[in-house]
LOTORMAR-618869 format. One record per residue (C-alpha): x, y, z. Coordinates in nm, 3 decimals, decimal comma, always signed. Example, Ala and Ser with C-alpha at 12.3 -4.5 7.8 and 13.67 -1.06 7.14 Angstrom:
REM LOTORMAR-618869
ATOM         x         y         z
ATOM    +1,230    -0,450    +0,780
ATOM    +1,367    -0,106    +0,714
This chain:
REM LOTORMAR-618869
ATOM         x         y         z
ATOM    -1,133    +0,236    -2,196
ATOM    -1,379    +0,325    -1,908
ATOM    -1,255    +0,203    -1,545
ATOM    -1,433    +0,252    -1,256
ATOM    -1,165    +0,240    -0,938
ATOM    -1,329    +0,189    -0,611
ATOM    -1,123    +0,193    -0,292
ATOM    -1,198    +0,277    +0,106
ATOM    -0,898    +0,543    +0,096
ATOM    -0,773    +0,709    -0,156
ATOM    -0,517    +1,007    -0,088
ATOM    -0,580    +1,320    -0,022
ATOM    -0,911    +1,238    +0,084
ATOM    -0,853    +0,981    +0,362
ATOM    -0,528    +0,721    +0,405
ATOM    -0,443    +0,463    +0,690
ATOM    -0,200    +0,291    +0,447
ATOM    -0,053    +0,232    +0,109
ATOM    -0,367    +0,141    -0,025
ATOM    -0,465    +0,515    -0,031
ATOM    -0,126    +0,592    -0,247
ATOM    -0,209    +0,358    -0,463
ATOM    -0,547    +0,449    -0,543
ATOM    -0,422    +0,778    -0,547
ATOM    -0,179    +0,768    -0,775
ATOM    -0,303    +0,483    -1,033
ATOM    -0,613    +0,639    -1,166
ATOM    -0,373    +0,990    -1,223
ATOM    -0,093    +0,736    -1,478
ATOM    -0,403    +0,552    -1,622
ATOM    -0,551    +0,907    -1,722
ATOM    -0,210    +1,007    -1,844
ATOM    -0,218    +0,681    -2,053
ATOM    -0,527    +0,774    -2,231
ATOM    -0,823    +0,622    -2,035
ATOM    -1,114    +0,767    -1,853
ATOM    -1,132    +0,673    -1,499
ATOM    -1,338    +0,739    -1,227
ATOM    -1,280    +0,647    -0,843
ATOM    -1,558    +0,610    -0,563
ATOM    -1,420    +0,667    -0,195
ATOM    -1,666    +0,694    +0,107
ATOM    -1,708    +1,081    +0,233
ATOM    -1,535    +1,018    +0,587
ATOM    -1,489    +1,293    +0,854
ATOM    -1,221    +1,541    +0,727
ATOM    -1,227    +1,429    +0,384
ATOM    -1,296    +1,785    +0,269
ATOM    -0,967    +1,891    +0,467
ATOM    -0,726    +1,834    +0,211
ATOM    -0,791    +2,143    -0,011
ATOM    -1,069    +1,992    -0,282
ATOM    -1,383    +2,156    -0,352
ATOM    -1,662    +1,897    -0,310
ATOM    -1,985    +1,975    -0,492
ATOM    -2,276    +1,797    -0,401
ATOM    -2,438    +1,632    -0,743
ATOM    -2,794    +1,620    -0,615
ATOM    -2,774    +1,264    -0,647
ATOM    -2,954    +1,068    -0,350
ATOM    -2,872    +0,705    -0,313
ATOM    -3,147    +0,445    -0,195
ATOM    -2,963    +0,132    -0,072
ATOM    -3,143    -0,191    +0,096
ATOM    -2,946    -0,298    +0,406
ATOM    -3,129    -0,569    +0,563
ATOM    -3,504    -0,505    +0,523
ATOM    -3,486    -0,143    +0,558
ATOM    -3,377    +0,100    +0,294
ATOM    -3,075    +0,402    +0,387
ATOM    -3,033    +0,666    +0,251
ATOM    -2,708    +0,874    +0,136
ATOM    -2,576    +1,112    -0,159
ATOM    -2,292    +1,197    -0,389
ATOM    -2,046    +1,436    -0,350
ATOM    -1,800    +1,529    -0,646
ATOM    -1,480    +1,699    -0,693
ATOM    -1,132    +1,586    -0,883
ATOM    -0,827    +1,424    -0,789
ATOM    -0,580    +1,691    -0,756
ATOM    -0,347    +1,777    -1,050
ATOM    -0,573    +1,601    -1,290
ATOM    -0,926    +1,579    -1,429
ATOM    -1,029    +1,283    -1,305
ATOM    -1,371    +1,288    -1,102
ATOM    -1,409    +1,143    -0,715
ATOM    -1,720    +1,045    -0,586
ATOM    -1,762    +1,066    -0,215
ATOM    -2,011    +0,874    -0,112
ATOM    -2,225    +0,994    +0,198
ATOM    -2,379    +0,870    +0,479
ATOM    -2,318    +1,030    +0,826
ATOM    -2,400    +0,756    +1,028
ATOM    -2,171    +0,510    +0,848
ATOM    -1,869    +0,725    +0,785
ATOM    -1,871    +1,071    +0,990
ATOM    -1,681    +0,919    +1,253
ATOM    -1,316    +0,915    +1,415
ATOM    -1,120    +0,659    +1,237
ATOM    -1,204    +0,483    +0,865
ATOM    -1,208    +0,107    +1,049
ATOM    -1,249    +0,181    +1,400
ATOM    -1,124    +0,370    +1,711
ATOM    -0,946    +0,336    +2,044
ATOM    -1,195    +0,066    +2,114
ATOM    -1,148    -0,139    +1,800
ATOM    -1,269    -0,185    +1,474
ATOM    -1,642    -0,078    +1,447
ATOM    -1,877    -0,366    +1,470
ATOM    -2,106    -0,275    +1,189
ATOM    -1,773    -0,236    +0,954
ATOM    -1,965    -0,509    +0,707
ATOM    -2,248    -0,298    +0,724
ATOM    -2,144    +0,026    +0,619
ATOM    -1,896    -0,153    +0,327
ATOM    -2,201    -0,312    +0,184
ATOM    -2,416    -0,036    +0,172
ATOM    -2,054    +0,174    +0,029
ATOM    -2,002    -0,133    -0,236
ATOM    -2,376    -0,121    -0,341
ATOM    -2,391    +0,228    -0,387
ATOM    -2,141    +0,236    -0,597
ATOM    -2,280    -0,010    -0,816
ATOM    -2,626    +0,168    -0,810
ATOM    -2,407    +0,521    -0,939
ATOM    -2,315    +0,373    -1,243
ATOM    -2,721    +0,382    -1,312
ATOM    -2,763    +0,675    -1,164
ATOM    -2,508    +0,866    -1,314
ATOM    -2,572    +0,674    -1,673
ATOM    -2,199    +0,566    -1,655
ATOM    -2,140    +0,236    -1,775
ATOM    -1,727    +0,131    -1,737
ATOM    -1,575    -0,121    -1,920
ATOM    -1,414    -0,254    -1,607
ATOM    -1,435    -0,235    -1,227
ATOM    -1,173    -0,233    -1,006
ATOM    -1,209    -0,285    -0,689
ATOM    -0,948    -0,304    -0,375
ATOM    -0,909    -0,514    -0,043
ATOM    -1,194    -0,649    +0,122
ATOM    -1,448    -0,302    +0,190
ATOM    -1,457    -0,337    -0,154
ATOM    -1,536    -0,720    -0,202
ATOM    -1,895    -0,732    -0,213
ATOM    -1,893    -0,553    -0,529
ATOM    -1,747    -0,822    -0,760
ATOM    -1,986    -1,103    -0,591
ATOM    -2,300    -0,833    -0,668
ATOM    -2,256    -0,764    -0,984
ATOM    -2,228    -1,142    -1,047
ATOM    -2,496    -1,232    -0,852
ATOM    -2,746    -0,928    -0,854
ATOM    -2,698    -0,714    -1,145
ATOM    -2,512    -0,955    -1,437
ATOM    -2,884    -0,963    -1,609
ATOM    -2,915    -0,583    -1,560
ATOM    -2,869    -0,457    -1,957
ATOM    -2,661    -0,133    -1,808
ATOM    -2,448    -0,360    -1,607
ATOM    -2,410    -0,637    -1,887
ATOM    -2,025    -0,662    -1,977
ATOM    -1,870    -0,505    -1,700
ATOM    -1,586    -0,706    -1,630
ATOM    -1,431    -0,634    -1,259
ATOM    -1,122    -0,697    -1,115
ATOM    -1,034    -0,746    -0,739
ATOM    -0,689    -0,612    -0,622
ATOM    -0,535    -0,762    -0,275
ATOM    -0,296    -0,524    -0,105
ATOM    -0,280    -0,749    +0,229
ATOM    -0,471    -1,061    +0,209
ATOM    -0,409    -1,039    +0,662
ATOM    -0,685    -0,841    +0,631
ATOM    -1,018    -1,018    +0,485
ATOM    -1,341    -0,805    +0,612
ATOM    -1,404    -1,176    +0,811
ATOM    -1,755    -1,120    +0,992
ATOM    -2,019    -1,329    +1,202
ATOM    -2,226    -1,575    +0,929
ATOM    -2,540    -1,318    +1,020
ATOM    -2,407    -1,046    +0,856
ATOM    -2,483    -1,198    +0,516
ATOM    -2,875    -1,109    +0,573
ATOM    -2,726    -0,712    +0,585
ATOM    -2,571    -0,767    +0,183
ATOM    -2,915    -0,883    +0,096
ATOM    -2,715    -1,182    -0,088
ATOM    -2,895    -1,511    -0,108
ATOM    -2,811    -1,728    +0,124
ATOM    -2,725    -2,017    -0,143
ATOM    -2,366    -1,883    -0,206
ATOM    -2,313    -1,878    +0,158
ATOM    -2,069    -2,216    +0,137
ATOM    -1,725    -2,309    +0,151
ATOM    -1,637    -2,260    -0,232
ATOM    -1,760    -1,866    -0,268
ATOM    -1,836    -1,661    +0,062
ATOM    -1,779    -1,871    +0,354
ATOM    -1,457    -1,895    +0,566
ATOM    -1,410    -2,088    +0,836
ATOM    -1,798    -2,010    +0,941
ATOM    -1,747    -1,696    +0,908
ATOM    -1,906    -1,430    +0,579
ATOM    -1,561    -1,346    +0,398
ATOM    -1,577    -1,040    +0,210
ATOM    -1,255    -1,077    +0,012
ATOM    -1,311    -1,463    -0,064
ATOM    -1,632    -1,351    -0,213
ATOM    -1,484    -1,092    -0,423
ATOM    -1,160    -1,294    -0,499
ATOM    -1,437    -1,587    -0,589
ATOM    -1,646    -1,365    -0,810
ATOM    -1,380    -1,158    -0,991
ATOM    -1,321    -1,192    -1,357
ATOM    -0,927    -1,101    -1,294
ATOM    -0,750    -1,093    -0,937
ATOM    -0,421    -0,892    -0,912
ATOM    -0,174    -0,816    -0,592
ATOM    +0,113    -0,580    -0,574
ATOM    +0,421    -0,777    -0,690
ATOM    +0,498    -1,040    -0,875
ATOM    +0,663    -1,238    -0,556
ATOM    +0,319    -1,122    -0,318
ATOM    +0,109    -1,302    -0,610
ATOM    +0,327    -1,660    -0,569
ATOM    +0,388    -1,624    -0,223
ATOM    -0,011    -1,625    -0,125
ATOM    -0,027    -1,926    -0,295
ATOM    +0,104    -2,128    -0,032
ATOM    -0,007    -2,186    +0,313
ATOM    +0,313    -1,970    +0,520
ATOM    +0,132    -1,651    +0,364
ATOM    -0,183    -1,739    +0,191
ATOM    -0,370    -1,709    +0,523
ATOM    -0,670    -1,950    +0,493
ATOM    -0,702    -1,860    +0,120
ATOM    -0,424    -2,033    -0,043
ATOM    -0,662    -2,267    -0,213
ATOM    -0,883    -2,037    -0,362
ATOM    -0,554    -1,863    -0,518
ATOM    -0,389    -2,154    -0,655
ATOM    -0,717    -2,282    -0,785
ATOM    -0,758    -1,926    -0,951
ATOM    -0,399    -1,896    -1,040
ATOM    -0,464    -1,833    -1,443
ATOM    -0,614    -1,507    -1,348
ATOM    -0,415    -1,436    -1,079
ATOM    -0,120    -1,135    -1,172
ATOM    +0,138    -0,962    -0,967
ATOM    +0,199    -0,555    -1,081
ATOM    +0,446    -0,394    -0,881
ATOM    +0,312    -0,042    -0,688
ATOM    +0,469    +0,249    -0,864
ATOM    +0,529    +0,540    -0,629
ATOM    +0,456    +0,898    -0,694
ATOM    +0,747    +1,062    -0,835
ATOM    +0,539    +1,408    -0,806
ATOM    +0,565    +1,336    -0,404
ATOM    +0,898    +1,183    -0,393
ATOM    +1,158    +1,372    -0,575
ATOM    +1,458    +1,468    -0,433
ATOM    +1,543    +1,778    -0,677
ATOM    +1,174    +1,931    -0,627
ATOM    +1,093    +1,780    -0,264
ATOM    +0,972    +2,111    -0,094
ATOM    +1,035    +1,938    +0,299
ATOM    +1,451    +1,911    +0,221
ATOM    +1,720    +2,154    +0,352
ATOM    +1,899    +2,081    +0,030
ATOM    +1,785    +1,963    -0,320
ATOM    +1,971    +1,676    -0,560
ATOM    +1,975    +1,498    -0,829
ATOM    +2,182    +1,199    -0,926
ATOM    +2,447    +1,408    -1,052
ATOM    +2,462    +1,595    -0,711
ATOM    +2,358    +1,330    -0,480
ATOM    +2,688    +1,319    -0,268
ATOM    +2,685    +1,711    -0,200
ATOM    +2,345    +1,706    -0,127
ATOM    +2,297    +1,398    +0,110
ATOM    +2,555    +1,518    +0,278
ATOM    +2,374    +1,840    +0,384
ATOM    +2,067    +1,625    +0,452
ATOM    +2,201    +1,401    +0,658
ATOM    +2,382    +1,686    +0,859
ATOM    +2,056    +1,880    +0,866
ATOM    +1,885    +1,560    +0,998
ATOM    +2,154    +1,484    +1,314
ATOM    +2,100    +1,850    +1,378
ATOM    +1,699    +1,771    +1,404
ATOM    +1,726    +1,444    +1,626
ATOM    +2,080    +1,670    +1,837
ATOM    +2,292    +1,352    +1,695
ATOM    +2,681    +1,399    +1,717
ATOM    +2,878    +1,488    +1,401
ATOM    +3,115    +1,238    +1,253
ATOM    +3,176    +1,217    +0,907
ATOM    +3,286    +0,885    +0,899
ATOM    +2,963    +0,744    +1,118
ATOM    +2,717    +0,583    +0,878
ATOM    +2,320    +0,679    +0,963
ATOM    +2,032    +0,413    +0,934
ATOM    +1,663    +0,494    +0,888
ATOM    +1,350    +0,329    +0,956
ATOM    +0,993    +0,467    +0,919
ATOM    +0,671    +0,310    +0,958
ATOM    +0,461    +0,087    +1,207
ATOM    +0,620    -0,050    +1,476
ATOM    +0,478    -0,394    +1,467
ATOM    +0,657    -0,767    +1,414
ATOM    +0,490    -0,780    +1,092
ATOM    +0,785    -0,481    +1,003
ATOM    +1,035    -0,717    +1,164
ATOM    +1,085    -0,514    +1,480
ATOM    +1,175    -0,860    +1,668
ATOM    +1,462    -0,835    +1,448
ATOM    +1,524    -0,515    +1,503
ATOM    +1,597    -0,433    +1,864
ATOM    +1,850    -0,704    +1,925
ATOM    +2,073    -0,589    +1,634
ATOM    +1,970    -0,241    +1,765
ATOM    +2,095    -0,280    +2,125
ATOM    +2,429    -0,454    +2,012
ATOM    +2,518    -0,184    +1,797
ATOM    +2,396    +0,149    +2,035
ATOM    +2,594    -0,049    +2,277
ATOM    +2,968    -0,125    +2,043
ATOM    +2,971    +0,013    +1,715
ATOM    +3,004    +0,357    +1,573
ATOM    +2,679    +0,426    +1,421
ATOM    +2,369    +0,612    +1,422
ATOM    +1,963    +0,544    +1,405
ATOM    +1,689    +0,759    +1,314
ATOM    +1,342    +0,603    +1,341
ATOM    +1,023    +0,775    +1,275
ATOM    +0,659    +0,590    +1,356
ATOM    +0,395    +0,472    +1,596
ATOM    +0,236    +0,118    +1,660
ATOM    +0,312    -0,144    +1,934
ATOM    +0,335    -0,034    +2,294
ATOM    +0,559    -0,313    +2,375
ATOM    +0,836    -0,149    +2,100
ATOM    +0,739    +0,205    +2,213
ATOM    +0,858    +0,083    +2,558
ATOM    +1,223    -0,049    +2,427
ATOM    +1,255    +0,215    +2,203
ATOM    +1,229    +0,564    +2,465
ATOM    +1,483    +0,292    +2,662
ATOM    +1,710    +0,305    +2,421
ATOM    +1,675    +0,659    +2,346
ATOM    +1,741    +0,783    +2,696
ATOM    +2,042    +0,545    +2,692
ATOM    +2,219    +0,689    +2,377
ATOM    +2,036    +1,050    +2,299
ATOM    +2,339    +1,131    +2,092
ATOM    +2,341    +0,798    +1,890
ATOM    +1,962    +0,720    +1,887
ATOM    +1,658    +0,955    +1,753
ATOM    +1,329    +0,912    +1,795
ATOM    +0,995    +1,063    +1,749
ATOM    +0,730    +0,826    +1,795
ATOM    +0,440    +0,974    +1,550
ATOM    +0,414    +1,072    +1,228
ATOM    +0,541    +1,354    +1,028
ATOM    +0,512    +1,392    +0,645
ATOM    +0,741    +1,599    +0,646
ATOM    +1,040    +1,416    +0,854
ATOM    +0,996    +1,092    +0,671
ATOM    +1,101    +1,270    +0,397
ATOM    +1,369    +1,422    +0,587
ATOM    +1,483    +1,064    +0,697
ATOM    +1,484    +0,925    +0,362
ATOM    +1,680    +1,181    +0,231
ATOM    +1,958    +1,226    +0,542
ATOM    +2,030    +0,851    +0,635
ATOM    +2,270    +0,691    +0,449
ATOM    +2,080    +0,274    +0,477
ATOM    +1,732    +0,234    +0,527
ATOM    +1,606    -0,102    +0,683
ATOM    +1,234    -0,275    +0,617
ATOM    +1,354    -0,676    +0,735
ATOM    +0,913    -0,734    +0,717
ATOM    +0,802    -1,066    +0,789
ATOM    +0,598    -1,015    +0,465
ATOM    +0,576    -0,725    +0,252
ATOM    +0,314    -0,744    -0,021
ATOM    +0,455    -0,454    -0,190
ATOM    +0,671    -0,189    +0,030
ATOM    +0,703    +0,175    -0,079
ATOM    +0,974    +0,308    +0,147
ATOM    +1,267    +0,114    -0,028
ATOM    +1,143    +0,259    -0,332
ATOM    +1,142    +0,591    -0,164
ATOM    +1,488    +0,545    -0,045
ATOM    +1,676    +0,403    -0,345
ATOM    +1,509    +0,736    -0,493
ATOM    +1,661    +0,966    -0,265
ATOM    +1,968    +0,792    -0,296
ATOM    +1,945    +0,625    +0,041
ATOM    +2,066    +0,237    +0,024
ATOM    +1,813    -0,062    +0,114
ATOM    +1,848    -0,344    +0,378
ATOM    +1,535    -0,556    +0,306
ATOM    +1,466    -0,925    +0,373
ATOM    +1,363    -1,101    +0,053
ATOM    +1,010    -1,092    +0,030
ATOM    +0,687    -1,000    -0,178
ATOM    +0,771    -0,638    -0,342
ATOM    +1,118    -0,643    -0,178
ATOM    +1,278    -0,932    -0,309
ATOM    +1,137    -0,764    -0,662
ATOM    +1,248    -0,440    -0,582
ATOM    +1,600    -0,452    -0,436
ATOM    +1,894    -0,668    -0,608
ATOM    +2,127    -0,750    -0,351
ATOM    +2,506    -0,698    -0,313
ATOM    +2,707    -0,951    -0,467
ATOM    +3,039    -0,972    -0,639
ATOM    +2,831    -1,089    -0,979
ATOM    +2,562    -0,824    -0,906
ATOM    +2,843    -0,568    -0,821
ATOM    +3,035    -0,703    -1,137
ATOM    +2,737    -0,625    -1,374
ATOM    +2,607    -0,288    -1,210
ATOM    +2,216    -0,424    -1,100
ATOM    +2,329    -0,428    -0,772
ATOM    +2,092    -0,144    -0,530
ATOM    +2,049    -0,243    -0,173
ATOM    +2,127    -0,557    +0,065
ATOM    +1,894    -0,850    +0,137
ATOM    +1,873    -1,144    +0,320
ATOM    +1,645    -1,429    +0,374
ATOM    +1,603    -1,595    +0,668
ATOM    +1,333    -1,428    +0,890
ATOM    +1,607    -1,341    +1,199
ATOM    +1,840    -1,111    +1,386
ATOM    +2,110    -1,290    +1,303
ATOM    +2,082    -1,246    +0,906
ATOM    +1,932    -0,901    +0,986
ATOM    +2,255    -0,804    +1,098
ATOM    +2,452    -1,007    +0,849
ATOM    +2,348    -0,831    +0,616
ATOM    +2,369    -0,435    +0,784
ATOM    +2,725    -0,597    +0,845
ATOM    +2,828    -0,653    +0,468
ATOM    +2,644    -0,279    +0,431
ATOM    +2,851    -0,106    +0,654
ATOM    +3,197    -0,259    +0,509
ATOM    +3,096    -0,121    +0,198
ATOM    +3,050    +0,186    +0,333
ATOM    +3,358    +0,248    +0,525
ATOM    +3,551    +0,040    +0,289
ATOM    +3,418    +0,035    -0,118
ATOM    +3,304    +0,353    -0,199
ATOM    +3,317    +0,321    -0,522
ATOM    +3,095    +0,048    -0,491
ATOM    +2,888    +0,259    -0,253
ATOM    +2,863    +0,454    -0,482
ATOM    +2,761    +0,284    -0,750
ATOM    +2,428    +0,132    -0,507
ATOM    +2,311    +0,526    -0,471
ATOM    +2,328    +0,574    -0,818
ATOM    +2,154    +0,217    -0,958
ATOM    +1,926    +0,302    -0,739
ATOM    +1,813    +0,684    -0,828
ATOM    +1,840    +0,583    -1,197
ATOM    +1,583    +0,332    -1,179
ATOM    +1,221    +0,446    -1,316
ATOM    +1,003    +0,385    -1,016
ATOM    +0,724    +0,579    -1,155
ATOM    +0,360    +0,456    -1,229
ATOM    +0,403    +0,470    -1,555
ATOM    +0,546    +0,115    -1,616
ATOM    +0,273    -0,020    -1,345
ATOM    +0,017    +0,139    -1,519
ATOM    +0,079    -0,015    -1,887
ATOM    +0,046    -0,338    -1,732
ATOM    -0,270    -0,273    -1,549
ATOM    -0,448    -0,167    -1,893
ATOM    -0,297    -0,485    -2,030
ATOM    -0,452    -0,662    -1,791
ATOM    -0,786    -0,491    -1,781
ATOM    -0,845    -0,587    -2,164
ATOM    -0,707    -0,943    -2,122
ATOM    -1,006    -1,005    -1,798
ATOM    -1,258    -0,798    -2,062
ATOM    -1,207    -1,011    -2,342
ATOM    -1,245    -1,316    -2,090
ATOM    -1,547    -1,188    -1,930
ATOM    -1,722    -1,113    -2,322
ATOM    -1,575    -1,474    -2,385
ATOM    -1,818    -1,642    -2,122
ATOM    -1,518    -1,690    -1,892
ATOM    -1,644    -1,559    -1,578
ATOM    -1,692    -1,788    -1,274
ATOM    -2,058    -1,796    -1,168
């Protein structure tokens, strides 16, 4: 099969998110699977920093924005440890700037500007380069114009006839919503500007249209995909979904088990495996208070948290629980991110209150969130929503036990403590329901007992955990499977116009 991957990040070449992993990652277990694939990213600033030799192709792309025509080219070079081929598409004034999305003043205002002309020229490659795929797949909303074009422009185009495309949400928060205008820029007629394909609340909505115009529609776990079904988390597009519902799937995000290894992990004082995984923690964990100049105490559990510090990550929850415990209880934090200034605020307050108890580095560092994931002993992500998650994947990996709240990919990912779940040996982590500090800390109550008080259960979670498969490998079957499901669908006549 010949799939055609197009994303706005892809790692190593740009990333704001977990989008980039994925469409890192996916295209290198598809190849591995047997399939060609190729993947089209834009050519940002510092996309050339990560190593890659990009080759110009002498390509030069043509692309009507508007009434005017702008120009660009292809770059080429491969995804690393792999053959498959990334085109960069280029076009200084679009992407050669300081941020993918915006800057310290916000996202750029011509954002659905510079994603049409990226979605269009990615669409005009495949006749350039005389590369026809068998499917498209395209990602989030930069990327949503290109299953409403090919629909709508190029379906009678013999190269383009029985492309089938499929249009993967990895937040549906985040839409690519613009002013009603901006649909002169995509050079779309103006017909299919309504309520039932690209209009949203009077607004041009570039993932309704590509969620509209999409053969197949996938999200990143099972949960995610029934969860945006209903209004709490469909956000304004819980119609369309249920409507579309037969072609709607949920594939859990692998993660990259080349990355995140604890016996080959190049950033650890110590390497392990599951066999080892008590030695080596141990070391971690003591190399890790050494780092953040936390006291020593054996029996003192450690708990992790990396990422953005924003309520959407359940930080509301957070800082209560946090403050009570700094305050009474015997045990340590480590937290490694950036995001709200609000949290930044409570945070360097609580760190100058308990230096000893308390680390923090507000930033990011590759190489520490490794670090963290490998020292601390619980690792907490209670998210409002959570279409996927990565880091409790990362952590029951590394051995490190999960306190989630039970949503999207972490109600699918982490089985929670239970005397039946205990009993039969699924058990991997801690979870709760209720969006609040109350079951937050409920449930890092029932983790801590455990710790101090079952280790044999304890550890029994490390070990479920680090024996699990969370590779791409299984993701990656089920993507193919769905990719030739949508293509027979699409050859059927089953499209939507």
């Amino acid at each position: 099969m010949k799939i055609l991957l197009a994303s706005s990040e892809v790692v190593p070449f740009s990333k704001t998110g977990g989008l980039a992993d994925v469409c890192g990652a996916l295209p290198v277990a598809l190849e591995q699977l047997g399939h060609e694939v190729i993947v089209f990213v834009p050519s940002y600033r510092g996309s050339d920093n990560c190593g890659a030799v990009i080759e110009p192709t002498g390509i030069d792309l043509q692309i009507p924005i508007d009434d005017r025509i702008v120009t660009g080219t292809l770059g080429r070079t491969c995804l690393p440890g792999s053959n498959i081929t990334v085109y960069l598409v280029e076009q200084s004034n679009y992407f050669d700037r300081g941020g993918l999305y915006g800057d310290d003043g916000g996202e750029f205002e011509d954002n659905c500007e510079r994603y049409t002309f990226f979605c269009r020229a990615v669409l005009e490659s495949i006749r350039l380069l005389n590369w026809k795929p068998d499917q498209i797949h395209a990602n989030d909303w930069q990327t949503g114009l290109i299953p409403t074009l090919l629909k709508v422009e190029y379906s009678d185009i013999p190269m383009y006839e029985g492309i089938a495309s499929l249009m993967t949400i990895h937040n549906l928060a985040y839409q690519g919503s613009f002013w009603y205008q901006n649909l002169q820029l995509t050079g779309i007629d103006r017909k299919y500007f309504n309520w039932q394909q690209m209009e949203s609340y009077g607004n041009l909505n570039l993932l309704k249209s590509g969620l509209v115009f999409a053969d197949g529609i996938s999200t990143v776990s099972p949960t995610y995909a029934q969860e945006i079904q209903g209004p709490e988390q469909g956000c304004g597009l819980d119609g369309l979904l249920t409507e579309r519902r037969d072609v709607l799937a949920g594939i859990l995000n692998g993660i990259d088990v080349g990355e995140w290894n604890p016996e080959i992990d190049p950033h650890l004082s110590t390497n392990y495996s599951v066999e080892t995984v008590f030695q080596g923690k141990a070391e971690c964990k003591a190399h890790l208070r050494r780092q953040f100049r936390l006291y020593e105490n054996e029996r003192t559990p450690l708990i992790g948290i990396v990422g953005r510090l924003a309520t959407q990550k359940g930080w509301s929850l957070i800082l209560p629980v946090m403050r009570k415990w700094l305050a009474s209880l015997d045990v340590q934090w480590v937290v490694l991110g950036t995001g709200d200034t609000e949290y930044h605020r409570a945070l360097e307050s609580l760190h100058r209150s308990y230096p000893d108890k308390f680390g923090l580095n507000l930033g990011f560092s590759n190489q520490q969130a490794h670090q963290i994931e490998a020292g601390a002993d619980m690792f907490v992500m209670p998210s409002q929503y959570e279409p996927c998650g990565l880091n409790q994947m990362y952590s029951m990996a590394y051995g490190t036990v999960p306190v989630v709240r039970q949503t999207g990919g972490l109600a699918d990912t982490v089985v929670d403590t239970t005397p039946v779940t205990i009993e039969n040996r699924t058990a991997n982590g801690f979870s709760f329901v209720d969006f609040s500090s109350q079951a937050l800390e409920s449930a890092l109550h029932r983790a801590v007992d455990i710790y101090h008080n079952r280790g044999d259960v304890w550890q029994q979670l490390i070990q479920t955990g680090m024996r699990r498969d969370w590779s791409w490998t299984a993701s990656a079957r089920q993507y193919v499977d769905l990719y030739q499901k949508i293509i027979v669908q699409h050859k059927d006549g089953q499209g939507r116009e």
